[in-house]
N, CA, C, O and CB atoms as a CASP TS submission, in Angstrom:
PFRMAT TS
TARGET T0000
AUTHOR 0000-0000-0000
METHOD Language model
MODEL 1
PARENT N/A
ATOM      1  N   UNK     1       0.819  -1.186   0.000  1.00  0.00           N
ATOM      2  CA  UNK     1       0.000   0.000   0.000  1.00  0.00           C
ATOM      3  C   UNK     1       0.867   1.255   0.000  1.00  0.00           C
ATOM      4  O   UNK     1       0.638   2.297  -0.614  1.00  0.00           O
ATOM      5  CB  UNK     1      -0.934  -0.005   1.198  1.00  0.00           C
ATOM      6  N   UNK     2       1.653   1.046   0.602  1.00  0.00           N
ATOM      7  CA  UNK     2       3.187   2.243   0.591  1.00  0.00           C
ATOM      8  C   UNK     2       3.520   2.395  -0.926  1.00  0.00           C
ATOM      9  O   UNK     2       3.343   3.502  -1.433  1.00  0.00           O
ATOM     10  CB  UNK     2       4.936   1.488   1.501  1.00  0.00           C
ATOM     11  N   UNK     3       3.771   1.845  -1.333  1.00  0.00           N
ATOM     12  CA  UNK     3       4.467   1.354  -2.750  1.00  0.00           C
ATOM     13  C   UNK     3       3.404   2.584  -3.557  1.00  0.00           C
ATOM     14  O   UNK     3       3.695   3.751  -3.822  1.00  0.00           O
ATOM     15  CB  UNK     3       4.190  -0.796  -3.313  1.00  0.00           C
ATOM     16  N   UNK     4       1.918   1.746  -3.859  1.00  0.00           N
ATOM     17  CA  UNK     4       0.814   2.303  -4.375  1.00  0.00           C
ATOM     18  C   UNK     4       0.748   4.007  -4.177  1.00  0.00           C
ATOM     19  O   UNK     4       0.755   4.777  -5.137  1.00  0.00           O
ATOM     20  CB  UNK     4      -0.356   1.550  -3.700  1.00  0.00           C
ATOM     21  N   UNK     5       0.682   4.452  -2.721  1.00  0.00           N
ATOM     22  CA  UNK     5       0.464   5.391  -2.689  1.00  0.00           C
ATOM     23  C   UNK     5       1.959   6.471  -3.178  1.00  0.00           C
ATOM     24  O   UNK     5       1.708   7.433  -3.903  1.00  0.00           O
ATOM     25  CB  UNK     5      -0.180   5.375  -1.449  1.00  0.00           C
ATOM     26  N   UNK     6       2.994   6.305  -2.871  1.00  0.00           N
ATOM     27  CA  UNK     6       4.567   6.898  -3.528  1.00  0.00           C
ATOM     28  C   UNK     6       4.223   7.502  -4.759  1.00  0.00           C
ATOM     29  O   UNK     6       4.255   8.678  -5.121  1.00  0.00           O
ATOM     30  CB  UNK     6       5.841   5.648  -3.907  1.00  0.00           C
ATOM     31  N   UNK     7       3.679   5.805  -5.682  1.00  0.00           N
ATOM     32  CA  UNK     7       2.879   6.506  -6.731  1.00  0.00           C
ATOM     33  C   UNK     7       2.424   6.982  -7.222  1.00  0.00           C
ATOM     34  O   UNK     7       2.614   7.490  -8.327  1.00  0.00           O
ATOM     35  CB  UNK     7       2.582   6.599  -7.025  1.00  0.00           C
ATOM     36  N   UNK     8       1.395   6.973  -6.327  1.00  0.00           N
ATOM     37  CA  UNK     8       0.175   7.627  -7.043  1.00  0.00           C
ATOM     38  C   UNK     8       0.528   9.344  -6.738  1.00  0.00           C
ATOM     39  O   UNK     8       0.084  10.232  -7.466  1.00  0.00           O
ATOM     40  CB  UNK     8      -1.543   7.001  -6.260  1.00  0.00           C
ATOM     41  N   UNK     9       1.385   9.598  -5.555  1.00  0.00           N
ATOM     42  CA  UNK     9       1.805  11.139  -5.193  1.00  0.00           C
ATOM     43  C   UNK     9       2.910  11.416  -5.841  1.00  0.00           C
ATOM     44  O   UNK     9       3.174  12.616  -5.912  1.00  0.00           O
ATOM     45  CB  UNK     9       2.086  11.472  -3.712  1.00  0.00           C
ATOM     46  N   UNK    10       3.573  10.750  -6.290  1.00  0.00           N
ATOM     47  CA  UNK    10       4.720  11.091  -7.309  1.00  0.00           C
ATOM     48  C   UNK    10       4.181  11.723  -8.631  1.00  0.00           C
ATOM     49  O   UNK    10       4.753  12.674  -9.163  1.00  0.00           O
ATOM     50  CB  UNK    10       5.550   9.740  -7.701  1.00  0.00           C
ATOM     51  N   UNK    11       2.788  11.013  -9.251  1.00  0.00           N
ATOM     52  CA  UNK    11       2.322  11.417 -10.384  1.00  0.00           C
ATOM     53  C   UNK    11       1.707  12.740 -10.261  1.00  0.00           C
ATOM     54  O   UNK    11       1.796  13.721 -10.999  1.00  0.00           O
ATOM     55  CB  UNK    11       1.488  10.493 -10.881  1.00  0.00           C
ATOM     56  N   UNK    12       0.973  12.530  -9.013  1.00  0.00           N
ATOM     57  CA  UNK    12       0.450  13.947  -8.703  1.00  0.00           C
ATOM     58  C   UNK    12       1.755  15.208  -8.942  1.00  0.00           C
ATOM     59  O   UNK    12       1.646  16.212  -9.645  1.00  0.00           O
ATOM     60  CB  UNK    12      -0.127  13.908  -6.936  1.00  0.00           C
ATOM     61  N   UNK    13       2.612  14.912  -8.368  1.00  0.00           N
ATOM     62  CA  UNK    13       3.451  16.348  -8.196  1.00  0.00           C
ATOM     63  C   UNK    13       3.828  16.238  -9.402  1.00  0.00           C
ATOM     64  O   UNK    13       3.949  17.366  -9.879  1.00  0.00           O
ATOM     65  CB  UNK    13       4.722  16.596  -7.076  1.00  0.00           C
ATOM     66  N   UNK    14       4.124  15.275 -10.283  1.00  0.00           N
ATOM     67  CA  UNK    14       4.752  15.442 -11.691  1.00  0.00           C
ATOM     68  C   UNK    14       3.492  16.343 -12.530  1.00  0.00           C
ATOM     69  O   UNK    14       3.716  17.298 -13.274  1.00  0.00           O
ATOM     70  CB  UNK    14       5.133  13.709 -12.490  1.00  0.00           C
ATOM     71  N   UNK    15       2.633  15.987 -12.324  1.00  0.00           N
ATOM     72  CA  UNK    15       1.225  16.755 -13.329  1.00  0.00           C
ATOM     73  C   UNK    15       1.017  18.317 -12.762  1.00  0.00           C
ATOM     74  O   UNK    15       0.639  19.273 -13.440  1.00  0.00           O
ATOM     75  CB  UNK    15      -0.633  15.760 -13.017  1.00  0.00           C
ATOM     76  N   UNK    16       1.367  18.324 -11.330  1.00  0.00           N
ATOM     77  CA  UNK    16       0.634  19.656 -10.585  1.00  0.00           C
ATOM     78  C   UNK    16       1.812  20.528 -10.551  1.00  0.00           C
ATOM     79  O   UNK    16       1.817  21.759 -10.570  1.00  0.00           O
ATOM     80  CB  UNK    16      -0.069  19.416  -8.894  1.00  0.00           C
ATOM     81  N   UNK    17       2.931  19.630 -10.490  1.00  0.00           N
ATOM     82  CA  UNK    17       4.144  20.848 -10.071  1.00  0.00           C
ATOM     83  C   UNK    17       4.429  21.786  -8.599  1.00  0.00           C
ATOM     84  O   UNK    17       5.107  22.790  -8.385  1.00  0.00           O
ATOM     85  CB  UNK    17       3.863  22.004 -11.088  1.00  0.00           C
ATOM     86  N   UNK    18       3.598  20.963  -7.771  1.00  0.00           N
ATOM     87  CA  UNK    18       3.493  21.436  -6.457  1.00  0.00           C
ATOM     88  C   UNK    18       5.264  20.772  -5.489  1.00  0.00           C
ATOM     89  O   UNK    18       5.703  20.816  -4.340  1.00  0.00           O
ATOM     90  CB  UNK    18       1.702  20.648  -5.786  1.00  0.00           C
ATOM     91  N   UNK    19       5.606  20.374  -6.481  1.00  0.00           N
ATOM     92  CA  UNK    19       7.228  20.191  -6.038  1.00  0.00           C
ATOM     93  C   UNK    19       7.572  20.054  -7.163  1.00  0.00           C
ATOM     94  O   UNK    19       6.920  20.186  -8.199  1.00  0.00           O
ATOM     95  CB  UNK    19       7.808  19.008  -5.087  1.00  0.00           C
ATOM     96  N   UNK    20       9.426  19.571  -6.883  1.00  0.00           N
ATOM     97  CA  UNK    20      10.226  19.459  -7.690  1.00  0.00           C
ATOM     98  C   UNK    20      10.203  18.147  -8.608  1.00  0.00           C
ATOM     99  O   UNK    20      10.274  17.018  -8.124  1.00  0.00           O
ATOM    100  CB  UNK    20      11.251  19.666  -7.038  1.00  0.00           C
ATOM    101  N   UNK    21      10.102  18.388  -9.892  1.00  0.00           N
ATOM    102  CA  UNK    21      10.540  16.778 -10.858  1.00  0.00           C
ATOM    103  C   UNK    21      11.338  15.607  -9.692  1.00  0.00           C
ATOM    104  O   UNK    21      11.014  14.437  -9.489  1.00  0.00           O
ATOM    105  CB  UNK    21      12.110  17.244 -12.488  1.00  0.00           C
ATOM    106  N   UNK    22      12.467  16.405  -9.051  1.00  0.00           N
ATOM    107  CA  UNK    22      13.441  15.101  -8.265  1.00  0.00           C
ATOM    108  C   UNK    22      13.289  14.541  -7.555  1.00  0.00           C
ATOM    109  O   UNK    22      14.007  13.650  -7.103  1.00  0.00           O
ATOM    110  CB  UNK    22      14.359  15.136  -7.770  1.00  0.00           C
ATOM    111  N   UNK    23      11.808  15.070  -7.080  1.00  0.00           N
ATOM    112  CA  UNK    23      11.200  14.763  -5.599  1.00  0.00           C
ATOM    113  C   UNK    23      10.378  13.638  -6.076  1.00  0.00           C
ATOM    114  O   UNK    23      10.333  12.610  -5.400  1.00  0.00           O
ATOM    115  CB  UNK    23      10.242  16.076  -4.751  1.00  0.00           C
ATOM    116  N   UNK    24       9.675  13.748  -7.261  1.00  0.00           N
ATOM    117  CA  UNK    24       9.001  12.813  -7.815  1.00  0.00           C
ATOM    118  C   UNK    24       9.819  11.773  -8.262  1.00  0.00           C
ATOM    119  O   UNK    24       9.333  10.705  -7.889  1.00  0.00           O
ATOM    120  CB  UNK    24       8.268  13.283  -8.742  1.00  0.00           C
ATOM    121  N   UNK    25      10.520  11.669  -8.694  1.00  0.00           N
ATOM    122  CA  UNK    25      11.243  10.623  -9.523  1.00  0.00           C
ATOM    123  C   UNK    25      11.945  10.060  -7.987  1.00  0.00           C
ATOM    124  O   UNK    25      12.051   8.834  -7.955  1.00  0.00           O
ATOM    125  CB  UNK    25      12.482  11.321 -11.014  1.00  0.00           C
ATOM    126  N   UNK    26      12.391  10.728  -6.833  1.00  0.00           N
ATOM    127  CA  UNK    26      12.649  10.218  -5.787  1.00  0.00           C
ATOM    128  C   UNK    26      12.078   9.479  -5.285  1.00  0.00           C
ATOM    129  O   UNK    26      12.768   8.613  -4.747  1.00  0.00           O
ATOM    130  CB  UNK    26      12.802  10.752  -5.182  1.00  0.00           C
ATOM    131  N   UNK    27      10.496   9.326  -5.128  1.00  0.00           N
ATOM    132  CA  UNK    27       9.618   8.584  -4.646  1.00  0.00           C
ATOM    133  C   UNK    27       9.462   7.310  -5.997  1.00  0.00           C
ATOM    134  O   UNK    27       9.723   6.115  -5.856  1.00  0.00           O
ATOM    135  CB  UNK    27       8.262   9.587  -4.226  1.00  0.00           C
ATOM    136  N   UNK    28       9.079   7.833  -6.990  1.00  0.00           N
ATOM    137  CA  UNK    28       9.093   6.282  -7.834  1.00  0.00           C
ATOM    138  C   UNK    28      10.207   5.661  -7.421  1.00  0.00           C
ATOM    139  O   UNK    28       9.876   4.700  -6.727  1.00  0.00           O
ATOM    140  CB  UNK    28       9.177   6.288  -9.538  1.00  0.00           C
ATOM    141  N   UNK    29      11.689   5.780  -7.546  1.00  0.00           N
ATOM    142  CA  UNK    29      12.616   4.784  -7.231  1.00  0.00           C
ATOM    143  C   UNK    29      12.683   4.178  -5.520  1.00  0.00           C
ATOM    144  O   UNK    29      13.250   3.156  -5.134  1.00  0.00           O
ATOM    145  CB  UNK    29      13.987   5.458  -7.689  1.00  0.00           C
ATOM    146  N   UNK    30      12.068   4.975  -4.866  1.00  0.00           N
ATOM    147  CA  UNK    30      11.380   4.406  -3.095  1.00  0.00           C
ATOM    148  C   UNK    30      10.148   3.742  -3.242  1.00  0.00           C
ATOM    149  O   UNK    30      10.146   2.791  -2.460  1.00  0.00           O
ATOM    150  CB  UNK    30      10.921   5.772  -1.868  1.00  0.00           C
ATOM    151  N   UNK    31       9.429   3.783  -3.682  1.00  0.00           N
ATOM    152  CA  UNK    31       8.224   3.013  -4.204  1.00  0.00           C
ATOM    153  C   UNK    31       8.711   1.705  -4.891  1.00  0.00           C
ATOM    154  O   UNK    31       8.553   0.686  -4.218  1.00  0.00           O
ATOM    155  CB  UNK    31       7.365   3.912  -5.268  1.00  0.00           C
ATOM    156  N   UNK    32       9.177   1.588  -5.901  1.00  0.00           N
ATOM    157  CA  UNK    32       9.685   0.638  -6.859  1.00  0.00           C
ATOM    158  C   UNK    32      10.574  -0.621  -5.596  1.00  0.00           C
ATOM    159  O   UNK    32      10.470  -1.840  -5.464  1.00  0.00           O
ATOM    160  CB  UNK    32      10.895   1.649  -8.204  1.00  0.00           C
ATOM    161  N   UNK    33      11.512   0.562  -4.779  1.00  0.00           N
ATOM    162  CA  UNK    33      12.457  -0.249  -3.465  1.00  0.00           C
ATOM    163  C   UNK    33      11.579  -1.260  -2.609  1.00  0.00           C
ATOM    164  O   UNK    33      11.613  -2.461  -2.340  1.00  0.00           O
ATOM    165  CB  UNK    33      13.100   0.981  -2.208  1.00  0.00           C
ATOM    166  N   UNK    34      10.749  -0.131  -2.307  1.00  0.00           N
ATOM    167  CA  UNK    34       9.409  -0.986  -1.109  1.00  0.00           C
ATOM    168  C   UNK    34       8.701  -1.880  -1.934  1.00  0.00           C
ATOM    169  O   UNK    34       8.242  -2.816  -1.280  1.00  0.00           O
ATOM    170  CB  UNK    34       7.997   0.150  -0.327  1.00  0.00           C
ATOM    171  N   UNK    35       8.411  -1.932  -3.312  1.00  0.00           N
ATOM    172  CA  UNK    35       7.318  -2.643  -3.451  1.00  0.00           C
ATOM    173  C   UNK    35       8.202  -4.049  -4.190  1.00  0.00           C
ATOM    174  O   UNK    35       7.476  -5.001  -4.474  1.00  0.00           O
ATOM    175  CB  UNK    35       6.028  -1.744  -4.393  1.00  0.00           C
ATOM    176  N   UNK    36       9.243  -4.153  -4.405  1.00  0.00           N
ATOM    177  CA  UNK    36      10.439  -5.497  -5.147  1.00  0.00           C
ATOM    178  C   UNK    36      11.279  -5.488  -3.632  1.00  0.00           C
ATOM    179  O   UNK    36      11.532  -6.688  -3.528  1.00  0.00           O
ATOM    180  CB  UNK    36      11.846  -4.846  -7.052  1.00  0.00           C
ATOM    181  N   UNK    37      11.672  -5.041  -2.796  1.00  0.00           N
ATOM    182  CA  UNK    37      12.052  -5.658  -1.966  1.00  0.00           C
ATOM    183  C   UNK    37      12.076  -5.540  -0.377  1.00  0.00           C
ATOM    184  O   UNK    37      12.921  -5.804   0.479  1.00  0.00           O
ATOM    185  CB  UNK    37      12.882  -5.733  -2.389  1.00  0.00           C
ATOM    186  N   UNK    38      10.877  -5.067  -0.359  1.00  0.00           N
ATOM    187  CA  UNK    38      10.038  -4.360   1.153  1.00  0.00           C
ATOM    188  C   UNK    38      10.487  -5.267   2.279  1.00  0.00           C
ATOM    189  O   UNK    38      10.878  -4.832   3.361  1.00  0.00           O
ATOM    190  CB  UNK    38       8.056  -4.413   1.145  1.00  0.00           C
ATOM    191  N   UNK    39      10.389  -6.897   1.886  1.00  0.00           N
ATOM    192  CA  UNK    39       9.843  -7.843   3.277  1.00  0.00           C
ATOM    193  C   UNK    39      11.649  -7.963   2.910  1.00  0.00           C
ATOM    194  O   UNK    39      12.172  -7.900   4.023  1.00  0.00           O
ATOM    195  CB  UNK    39       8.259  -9.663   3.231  1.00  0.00           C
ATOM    196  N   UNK    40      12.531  -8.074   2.072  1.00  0.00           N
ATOM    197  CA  UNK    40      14.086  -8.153   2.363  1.00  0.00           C
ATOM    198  C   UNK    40      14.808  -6.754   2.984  1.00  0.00           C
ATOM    199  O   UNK    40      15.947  -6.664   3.443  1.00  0.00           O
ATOM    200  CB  UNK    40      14.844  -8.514   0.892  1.00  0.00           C
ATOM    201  N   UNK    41      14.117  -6.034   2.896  1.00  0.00           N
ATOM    202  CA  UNK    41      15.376  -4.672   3.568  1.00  0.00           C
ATOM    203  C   UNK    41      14.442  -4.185   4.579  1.00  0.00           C
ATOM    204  O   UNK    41      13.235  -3.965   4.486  1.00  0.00           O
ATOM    205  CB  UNK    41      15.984  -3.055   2.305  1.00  0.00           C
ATOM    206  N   UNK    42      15.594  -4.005   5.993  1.00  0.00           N
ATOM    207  CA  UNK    42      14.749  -3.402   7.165  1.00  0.00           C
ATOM    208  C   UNK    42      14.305  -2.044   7.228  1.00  0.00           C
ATOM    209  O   UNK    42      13.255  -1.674   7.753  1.00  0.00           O
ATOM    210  CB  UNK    42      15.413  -3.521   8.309  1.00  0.00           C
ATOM    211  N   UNK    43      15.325  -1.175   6.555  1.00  0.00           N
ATOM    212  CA  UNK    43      14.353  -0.071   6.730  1.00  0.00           C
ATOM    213  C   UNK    43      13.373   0.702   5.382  1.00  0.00           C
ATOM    214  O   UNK    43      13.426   1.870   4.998  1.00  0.00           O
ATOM    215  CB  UNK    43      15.278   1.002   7.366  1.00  0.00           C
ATOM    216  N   UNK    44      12.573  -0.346   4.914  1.00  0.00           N
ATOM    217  CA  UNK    44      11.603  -0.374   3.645  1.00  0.00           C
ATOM    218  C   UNK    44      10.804  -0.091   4.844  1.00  0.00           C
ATOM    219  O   UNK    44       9.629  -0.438   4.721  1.00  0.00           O
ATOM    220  CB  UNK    44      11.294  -1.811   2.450  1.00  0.00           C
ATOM    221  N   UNK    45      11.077   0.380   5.835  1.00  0.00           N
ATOM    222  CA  UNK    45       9.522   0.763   6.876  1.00  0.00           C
ATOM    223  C   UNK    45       9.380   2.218   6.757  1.00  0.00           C
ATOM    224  O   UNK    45       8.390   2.915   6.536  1.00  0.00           O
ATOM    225  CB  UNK    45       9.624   0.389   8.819  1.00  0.00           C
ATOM    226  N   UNK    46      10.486   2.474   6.936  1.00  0.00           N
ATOM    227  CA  UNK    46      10.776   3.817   7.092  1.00  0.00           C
ATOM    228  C   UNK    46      11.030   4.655   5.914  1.00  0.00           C
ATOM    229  O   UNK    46      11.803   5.584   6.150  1.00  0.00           O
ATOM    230  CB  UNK    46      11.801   3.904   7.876  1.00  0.00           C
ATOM    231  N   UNK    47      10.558   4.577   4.613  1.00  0.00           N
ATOM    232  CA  UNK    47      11.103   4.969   3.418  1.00  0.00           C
ATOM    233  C   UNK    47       9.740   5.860   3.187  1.00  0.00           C
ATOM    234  O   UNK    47       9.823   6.990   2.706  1.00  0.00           O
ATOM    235  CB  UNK    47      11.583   3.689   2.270  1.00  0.00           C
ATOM    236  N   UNK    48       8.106   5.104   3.673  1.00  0.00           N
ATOM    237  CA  UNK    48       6.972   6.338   3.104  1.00  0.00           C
ATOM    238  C   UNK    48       7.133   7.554   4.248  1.00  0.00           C
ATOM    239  O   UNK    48       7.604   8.575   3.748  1.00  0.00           O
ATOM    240  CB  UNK    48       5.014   5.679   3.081  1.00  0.00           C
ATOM    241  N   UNK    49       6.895   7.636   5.407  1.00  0.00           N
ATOM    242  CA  UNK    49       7.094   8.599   6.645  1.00  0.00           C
ATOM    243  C   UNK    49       8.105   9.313   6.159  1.00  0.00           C
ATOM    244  O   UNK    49       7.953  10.531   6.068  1.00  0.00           O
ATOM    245  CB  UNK    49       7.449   7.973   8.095  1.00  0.00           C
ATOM    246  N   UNK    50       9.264   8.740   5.775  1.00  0.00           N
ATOM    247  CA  UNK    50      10.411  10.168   5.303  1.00  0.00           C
ATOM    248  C   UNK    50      10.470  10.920   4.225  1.00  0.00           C
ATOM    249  O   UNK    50      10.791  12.105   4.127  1.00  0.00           O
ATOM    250  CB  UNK    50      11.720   9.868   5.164  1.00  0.00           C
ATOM    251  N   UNK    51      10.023   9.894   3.133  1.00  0.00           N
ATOM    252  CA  UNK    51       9.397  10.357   2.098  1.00  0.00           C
ATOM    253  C   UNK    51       8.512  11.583   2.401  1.00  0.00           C
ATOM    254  O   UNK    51       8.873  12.712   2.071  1.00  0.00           O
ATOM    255  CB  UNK    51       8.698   9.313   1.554  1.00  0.00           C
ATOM    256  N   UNK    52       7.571  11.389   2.913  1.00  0.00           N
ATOM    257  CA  UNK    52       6.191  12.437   2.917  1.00  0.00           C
ATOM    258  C   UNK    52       6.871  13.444   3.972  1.00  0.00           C
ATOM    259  O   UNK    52       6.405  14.578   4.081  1.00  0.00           O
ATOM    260  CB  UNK    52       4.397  11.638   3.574  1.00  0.00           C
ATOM    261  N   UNK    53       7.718  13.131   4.572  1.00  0.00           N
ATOM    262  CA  UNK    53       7.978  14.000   5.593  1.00  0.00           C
ATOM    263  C   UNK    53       8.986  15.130   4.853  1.00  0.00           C
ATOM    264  O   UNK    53       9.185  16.281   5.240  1.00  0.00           O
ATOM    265  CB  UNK    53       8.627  13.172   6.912  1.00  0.00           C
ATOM    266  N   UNK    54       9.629  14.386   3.543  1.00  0.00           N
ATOM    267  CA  UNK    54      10.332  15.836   2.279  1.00  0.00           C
ATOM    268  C   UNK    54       9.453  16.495   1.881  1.00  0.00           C
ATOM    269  O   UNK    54       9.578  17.703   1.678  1.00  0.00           O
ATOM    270  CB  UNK    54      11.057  15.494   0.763  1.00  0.00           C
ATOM    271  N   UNK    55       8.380  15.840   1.687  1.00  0.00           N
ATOM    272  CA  UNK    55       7.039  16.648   0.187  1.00  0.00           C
ATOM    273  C   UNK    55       6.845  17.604   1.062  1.00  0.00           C
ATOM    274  O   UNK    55       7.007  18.775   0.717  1.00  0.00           O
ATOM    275  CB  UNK    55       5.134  15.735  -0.482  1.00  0.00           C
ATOM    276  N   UNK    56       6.420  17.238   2.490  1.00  0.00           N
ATOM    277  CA  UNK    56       5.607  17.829   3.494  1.00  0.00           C
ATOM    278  C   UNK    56       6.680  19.430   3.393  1.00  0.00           C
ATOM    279  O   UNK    56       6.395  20.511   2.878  1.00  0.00           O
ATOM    280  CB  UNK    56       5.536  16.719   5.248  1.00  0.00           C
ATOM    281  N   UNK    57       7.871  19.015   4.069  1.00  0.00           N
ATOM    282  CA  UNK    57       8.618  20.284   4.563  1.00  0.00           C
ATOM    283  C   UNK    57       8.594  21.050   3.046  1.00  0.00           C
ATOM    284  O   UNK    57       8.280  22.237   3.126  1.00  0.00           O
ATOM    285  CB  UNK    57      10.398  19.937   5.312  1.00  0.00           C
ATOM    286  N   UNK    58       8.812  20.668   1.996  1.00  0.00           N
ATOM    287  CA  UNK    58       8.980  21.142   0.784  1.00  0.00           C
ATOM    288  C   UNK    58       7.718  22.188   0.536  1.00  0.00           C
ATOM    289  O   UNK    58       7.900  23.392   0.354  1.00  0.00           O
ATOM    290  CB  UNK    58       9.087  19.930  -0.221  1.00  0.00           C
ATOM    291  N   UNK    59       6.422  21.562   0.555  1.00  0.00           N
ATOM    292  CA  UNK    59       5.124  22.464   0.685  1.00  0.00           C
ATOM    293  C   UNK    59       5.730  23.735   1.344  1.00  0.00           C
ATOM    294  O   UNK    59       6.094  24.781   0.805  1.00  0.00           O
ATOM    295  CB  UNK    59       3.809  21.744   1.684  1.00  0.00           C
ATOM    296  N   UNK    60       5.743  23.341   2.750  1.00  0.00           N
ATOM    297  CA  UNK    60       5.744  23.965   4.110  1.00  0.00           C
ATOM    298  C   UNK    60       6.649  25.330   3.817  1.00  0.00           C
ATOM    299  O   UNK    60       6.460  26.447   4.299  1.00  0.00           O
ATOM    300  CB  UNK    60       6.442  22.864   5.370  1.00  0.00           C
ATOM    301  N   UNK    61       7.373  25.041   3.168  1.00  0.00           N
ATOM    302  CA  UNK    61       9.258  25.735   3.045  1.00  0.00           C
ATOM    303  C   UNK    61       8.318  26.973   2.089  1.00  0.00           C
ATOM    304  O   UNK    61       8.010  28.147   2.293  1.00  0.00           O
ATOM    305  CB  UNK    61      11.136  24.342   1.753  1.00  0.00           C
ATOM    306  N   UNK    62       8.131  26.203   1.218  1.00  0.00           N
ATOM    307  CA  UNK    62       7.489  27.247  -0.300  1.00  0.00           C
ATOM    308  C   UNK    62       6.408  27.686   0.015  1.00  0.00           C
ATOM    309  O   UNK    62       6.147  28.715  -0.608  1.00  0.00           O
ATOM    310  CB  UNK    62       7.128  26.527  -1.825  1.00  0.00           C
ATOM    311  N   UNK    63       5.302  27.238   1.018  1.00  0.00           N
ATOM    312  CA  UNK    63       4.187  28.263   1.437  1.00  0.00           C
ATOM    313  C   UNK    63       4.962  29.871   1.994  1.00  0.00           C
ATOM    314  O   UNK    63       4.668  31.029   1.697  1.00  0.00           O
ATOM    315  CB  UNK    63       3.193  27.424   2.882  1.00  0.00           C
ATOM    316  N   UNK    64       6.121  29.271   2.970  1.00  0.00           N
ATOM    317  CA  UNK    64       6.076  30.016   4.175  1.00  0.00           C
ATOM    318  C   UNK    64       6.845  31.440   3.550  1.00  0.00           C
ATOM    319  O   UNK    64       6.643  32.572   3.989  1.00  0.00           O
ATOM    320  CB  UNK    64       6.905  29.146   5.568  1.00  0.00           C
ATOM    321  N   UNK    65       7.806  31.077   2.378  1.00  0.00           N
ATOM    322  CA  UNK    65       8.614  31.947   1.609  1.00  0.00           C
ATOM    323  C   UNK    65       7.689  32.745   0.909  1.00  0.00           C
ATOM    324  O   UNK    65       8.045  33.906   0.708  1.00  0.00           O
ATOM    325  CB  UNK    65       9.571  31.265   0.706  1.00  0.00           C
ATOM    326  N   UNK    66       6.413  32.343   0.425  1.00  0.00           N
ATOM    327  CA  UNK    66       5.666  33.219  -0.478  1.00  0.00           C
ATOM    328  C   UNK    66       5.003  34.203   0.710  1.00  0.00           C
ATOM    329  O   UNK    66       4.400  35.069   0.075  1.00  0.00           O
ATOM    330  CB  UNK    66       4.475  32.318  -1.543  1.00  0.00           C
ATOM    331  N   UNK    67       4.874  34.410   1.832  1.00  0.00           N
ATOM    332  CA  UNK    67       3.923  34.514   2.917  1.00  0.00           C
ATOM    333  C   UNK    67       4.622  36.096   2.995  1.00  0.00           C
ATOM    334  O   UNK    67       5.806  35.835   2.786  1.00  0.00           O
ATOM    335  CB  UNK    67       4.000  33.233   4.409  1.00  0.00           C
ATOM    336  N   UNK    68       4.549  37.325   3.149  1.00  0.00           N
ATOM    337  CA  UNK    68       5.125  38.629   2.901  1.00  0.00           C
ATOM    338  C   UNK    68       4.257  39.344   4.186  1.00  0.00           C
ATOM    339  O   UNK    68       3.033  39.268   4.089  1.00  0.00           O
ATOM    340  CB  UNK    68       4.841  39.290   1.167  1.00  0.00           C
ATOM    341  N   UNK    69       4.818  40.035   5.387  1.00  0.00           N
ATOM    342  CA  UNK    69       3.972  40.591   6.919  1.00  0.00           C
ATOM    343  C   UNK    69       3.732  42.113   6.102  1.00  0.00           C
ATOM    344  O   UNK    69       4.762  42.658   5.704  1.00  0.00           O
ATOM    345  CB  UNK    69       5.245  40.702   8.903  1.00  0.00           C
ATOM    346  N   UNK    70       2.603  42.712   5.877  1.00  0.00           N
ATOM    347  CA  UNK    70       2.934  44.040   5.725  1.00  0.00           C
ATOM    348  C   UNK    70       3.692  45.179   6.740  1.00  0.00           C
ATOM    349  O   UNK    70       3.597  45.151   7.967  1.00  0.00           O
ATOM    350  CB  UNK    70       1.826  44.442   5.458  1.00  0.00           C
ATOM    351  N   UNK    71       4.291  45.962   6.138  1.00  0.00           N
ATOM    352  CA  UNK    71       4.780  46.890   7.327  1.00  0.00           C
ATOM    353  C   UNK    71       4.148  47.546   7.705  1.00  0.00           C
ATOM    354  O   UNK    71       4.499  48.281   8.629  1.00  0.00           O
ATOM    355  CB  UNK    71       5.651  47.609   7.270  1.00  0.00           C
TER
END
């Protein structure tokens, strides 16, 4: 289900542009990892949480930069 979803948010940011191309293509090759060899490598646990936890700060980073206090 990890695998699936990488996916399916990788395509998203590739179509929307709400991140970077590298970020996407980062997650297909973590997706592709988890889903061919999830139950052989131990930390295939920890690959969606950190994952989402880049997209996340990445949003977060580029909201907060566009955000201007008037004087």
């Amino acid at each position: 289900m990890a695998a699936v979803f990488m996916f399916s948010t990788s395509t998203v940011v590739i179509y929307t542009g709400i991140a970077p191309r590298w970020m996407a293509y980062i997650g297909f090759l973590l997706a592709l990892t988890v889903l061919i060899g999830g139950q052989n490598i131990g930390w295939s646990l920890a690959v969606l949480p950190v994952w989402v936890l880049l997209i996340s700060l990445y949003i977060l980073m580029d909201n907060l930069a566009g955000v201007r206090r008037p004087t």
